[in-house]
Every structure is written in structure tokens, then in C-alpha cells.
DRENLUMVEX-43056 format. One record per residue (C-alpha): x, y, z. Coordinates in steps of 0.001 Angstrom, whole numbers, padded with zeros to 6 digits, always signed. Layout:
% residues N
XYZ
...
//
This chain:
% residues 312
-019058-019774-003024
-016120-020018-005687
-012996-022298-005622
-010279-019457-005437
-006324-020068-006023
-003672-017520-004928
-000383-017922-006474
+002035-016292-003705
+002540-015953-000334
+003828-012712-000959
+001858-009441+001378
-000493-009037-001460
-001163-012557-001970
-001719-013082+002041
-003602-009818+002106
-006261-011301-000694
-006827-014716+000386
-007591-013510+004134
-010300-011005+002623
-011823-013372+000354
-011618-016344+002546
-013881-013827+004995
-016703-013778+002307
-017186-017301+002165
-014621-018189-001222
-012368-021660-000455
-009186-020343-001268
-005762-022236-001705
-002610-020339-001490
+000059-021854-003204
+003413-021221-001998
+006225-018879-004191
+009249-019495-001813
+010018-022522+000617
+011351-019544+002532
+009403-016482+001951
+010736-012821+002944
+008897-010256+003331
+010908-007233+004226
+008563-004859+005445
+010198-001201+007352
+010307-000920+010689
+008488+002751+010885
+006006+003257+008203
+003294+005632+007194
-000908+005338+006352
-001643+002349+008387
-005495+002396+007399
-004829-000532+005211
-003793-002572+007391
-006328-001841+009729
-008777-002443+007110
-007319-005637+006086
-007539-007011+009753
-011554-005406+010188
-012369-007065+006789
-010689-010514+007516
-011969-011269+011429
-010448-009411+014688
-009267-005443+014218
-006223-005166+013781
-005695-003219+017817
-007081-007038+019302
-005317-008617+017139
-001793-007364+017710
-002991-007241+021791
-003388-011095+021990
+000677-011227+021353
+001037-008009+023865
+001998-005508+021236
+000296-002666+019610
+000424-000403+017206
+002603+002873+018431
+002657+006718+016803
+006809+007357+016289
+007488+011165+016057
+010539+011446+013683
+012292+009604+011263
+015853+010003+009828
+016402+011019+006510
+019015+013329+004745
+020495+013603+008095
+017315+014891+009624
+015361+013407+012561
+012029+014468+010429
+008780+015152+012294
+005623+013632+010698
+003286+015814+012275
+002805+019299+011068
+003007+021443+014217
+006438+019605+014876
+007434+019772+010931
+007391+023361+010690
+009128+023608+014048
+012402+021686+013464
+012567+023300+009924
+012390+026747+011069
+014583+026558+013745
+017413+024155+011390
+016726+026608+008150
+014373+029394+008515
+011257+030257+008056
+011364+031030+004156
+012890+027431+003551
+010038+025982+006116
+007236+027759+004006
+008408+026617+000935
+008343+022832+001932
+004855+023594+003464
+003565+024868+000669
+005109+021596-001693
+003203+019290+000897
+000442+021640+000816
+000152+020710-002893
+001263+017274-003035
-001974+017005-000441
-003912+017808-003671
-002161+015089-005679
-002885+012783-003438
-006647+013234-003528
-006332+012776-007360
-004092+009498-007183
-005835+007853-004791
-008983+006499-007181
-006391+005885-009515
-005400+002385-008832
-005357+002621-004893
-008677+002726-003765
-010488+002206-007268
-009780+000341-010208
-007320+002191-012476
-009068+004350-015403
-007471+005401-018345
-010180+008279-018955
-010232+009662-015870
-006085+009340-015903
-006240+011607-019055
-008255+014086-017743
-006385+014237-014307
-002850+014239-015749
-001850+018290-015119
-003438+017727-011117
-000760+014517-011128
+002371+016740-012596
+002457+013964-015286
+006003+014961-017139
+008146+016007-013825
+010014+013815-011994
+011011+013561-008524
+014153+014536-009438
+012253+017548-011117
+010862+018548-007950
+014506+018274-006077
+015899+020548-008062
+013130+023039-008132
+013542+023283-004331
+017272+023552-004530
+017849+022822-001178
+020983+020793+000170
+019139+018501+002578
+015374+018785+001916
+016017+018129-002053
+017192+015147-000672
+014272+014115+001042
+012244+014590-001884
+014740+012408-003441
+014176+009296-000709
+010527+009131-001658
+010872+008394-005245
+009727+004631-005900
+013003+004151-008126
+015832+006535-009964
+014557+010096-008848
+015272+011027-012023
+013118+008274-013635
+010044+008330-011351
+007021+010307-011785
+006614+013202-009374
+003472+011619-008288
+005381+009229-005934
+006192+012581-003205
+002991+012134-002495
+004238+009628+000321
+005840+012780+001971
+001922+014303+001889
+000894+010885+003433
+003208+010875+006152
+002339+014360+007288
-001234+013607+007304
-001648+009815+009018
+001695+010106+010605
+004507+007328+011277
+003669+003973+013133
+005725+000918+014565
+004890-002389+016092
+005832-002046+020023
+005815-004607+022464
+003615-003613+025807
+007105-001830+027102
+007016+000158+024187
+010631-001199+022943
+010389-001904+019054
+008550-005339+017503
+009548-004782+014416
+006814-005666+011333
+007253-009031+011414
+004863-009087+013579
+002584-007962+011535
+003141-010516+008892
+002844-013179+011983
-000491-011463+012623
-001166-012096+008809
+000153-015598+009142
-002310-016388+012329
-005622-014778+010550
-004853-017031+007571
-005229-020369+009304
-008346-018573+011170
-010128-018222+007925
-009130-021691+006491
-006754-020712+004033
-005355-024043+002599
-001451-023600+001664
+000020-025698-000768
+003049-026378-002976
+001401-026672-006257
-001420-025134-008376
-004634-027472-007481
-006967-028148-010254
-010640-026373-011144
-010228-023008-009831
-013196-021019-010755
-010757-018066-010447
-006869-017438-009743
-005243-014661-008900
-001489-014237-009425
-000109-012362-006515
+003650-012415-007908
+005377-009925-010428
+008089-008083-011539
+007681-004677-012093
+007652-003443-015948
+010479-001743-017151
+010327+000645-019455
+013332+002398-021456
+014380+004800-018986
+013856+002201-015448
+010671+001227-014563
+007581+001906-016209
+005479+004622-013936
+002223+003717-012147
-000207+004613-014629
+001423+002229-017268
+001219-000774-015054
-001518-003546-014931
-005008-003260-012756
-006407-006342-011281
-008060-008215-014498
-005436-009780-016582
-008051-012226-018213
-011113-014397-018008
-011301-015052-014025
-007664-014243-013931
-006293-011909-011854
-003302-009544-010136
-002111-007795-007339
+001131-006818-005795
+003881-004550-006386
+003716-004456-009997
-000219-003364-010494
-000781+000431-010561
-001492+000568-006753
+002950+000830-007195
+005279-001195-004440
+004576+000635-001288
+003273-001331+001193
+000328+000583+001425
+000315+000261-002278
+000668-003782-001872
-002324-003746+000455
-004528-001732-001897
-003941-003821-004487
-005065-007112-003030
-007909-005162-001782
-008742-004404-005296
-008311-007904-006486
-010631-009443-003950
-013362-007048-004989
-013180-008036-008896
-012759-011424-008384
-015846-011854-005726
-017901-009389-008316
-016964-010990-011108
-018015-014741-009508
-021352-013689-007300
-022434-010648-009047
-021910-008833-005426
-020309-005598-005012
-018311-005472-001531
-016268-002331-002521
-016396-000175+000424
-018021+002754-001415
-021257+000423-002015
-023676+002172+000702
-026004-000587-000479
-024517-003720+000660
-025770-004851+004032
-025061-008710+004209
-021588-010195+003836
-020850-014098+004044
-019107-014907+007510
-016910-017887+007873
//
């Protein structure tokens, strides 16, 4: 296996050096911050990727968190626009009914209703797949390329729920593609989730970088101050997000994982965007080009052919 540097203990960097320390690579993780943050919410939506992340690196993610007593615990609302908002549907259309209608509760149905069909068009888009420019071009009217979240706000014209449409856009509402309400999709369909200790009070995510933390020095990761010497590849896991002449520059205009010859990315800035879902993806990403460009293998999760992976 390959000599593998990751510059960045940021999520993504952590994220990819677990994952390709699992398939046999010798990976170094140099260090970004003597202190590092990583300010992760305390209720969050789509936790497949971090489930996936801990099944692809060692122990699920459900043992792991149980060896420190917590788990991993369904919350039913969350507060936004002055709203204790339901996730699930059922519970969705019940508050909003009874707080504004039923008119007002079928209109944001049907908006989630057809952000659900954006989100099946982003999600190859730099999430789960490389980003393509051909396919983007062809897919740009199902992604409302040219509205804005602010767009969508205003089309609703509603005092509070135009402002939850608002609180899901990635930057400025008015600057950020309409493709980034599909979070509102997400969290009606995989619901929210917090980190709970066995008496159900609150953990906060932390924990789940601690978890992170732990399944490094499992899988050997070495950490380090400094760049070593030789890598056979090196992924840069730190980034500012590209701004563009109106704020930052949307999804589809950001980098994929292959900067250069055995030179990589992931992270905030990449097209998977700065959710942490979207962080997650994109090391995810990055660990599958960098151990198919080195061994020829292809571990991406869509290969029904591969049958032996390297265990460490």
C-alpha cells in the first residue's frame, strides 16, 4: 500500500485518513491548528454518513458511541423562525395546520415534495459521485439553476415559513443557489439526531469528533506537525471557500477531489458544499480517487464487484 499525507485535522481530513488507513494506506495527518475546533451542531440531519464513515473505518458507529455510554437519539423538533419544527412528516403537517392552515401546510408540502426531486438530482453531483460537468448541464432546470433561496422565500410569501427557507441557505439567501433547500427535503426524510448520554440528557457532537479522534489512533493514523517527505499521494483537507462576485461561488463552481497529479481535496470548499454531511461526502470521495488512482481498485460503494478489501 501507498504512503498517504493528509494536510488537516479538520472533519474532512479526519474523515479520509480513518477510511483510507482501513484499506491498508500508511497515512500521516499533519496538523492545521495546535488547537483545532470543530464546531459541529448539536441536532443535525442525514446521519448515514457518519454511520458509513464509522462501518468503513472499524466498529459501527451504534458500538462505537456505546463503549462511552451514549448513542445516537431521534429529536422531534427544532427551533427555527420561532417554530418548534417537526422533522417528520405526519408531525410537519400537523403543527402547520393547526399554527396556519391547511392551504399554507399544502403549499410547504408540496415545496418539500419537490425539493425531494432535487435532491435525487444533486446527490451524484458531488455528494455521492464525483462532480460532472455534463451531466450538471443536462440536469440544470431539475436543480432550479438561476433561483435563489431567497427566490424561493419570496415565492412562498409567508411571514415565518419564508424564513425557514431562508435558514437553510449555505450563505446570503439572496446569493445561494436554490439547490441548498434541499436540506429542508433531507431533514423531513432521515429526520433530526443528537448525541445522548444513556439518560438521554444531551452529549453534544463532540462526542462524535472524540469518537473520530479514538478510531484514528485504532487505525494507526500517525499525526504530525509538519509535511513528511515521499508521499505517493497528499490530500489537502483545508480550504476556503471560493468567492465569487456576488458571495460565494455556488456548488457546482467549486473543486472535486483531483486538484493534480496524486494531489487531492476535500472539505468544505469541494462541491460536496460545507454541510457536515457535505464535509463527510467529500472525504469519502477523496479516499476513493486517491486509493483508485494508486492500486487501480475501485472501493466506491456502487462497485457490486468488489469483494476483498485490505483490513488493518
Amino acid at each position: 500500500m501507498a504512503d498517504i499525507t493528509v494536510l488537516g485535522d479538520t472533519l474532512a481530513g479526519m474523515a479520509a485518513c480513518v477510511r483510507l488507513a482501513k484499506v491498508g494506506h500508511r497515512v500521516t495527518l499533519v496538523r492545521s491548528d495546535p488547537t483545532p475546533r470543530h464546531d459541529l451542531p448539536e441536532v443535525f440531519t442525514f446521519p448515514a454518513p457518519w454511520r458509513d464513515l464509522f462501518k468503513k473505518s472499524g466498529r459501527i458507529l451504534a458500538a462505537e458511541l456505546a463503549q462511552a455510554s451514549l448513542e445516537l437519539t431521534p429529536v422531534d423538533t427544532r427551533p427555527v423562525a420561532g417554530l418548534d419544527l417537526p422533522a417528520e412528516r405526519g408531525a410537519q403537517w400537523r403543527l402547520l395546520v393547526d399554527e396556519f392552515g391547511p392551504p399554507v401546510a399544502a403549499r410547504w408540502r408540496d415545496l418539500l415534495d419537490a425539493l425531494d426531486e432535487v435532491w435525487q438530482v444533486r446527490r451524484p453531483l458531488g455528494l455521492e459521485r464525483e462532480f460532472d460537468k455534463v451531466a450538471f448541464r443536462s440536469a440544470r432546470r431539475e436543480l432550479w439553476v438561476g433561483r435563489t433561496v431567497a427566490d424561493l422565500a419570496t415565492d412562498f410569501d409567508h411571514p415565518v415559513l419564508s424564513e425557514v427557507i431562508r435558514d437553510a441557505a449555505e450563505g446570503e439567501p439572496r446569493h445561494s443557489p436554490a439547490s441548498d433547500a434541499v436540506w429542508l427535503s433531507v431533514e423531513r426524510t432521515f429526520g433530526l439526531w443528537q448525541v445522548t448520554h444513556a439518560d438521554g440528557t444531551p452529549a453534544g457532537s463532540v462526542a462524535l469528533i472524540d469518537a473520530l479522534t479514538r478510531r484514528l489512533d485504532a487505525r494507526g493514523v500517525q499525526l504530525v506537525e509538519s509535511p513528511p517527505d515521499g508521499a505517493d499521494a497528499t490530500i489537502t483537507a483545508t480550504g476556503t471557500i471560493p468567492g465569487g462576485l456576488r458571495g460565494p461561488k455556488p456548488w457546482w463552481r467549486r473543486t472535486g477531489s483531483r486538484t493534480g497529479r496524486h494531489r487531492y481535496t476535500c472539505g468544505a470548499h469541494t462541491a460536496a458544499g460545507s454541510t457536515v454531511a457535505g464535509q463527510l461526502l467529500s472525504a469519502a470521495l477523496a479516499t476513493y480517487a486517491v486509493h483508485a488512482d494508486l492500486t487501480g481498485e475501485d472501493i466506491h460503494p456502487t462497485n457490486k464487484d468488489l469483494t476483498v478489501h485490505r483490513r488493518r
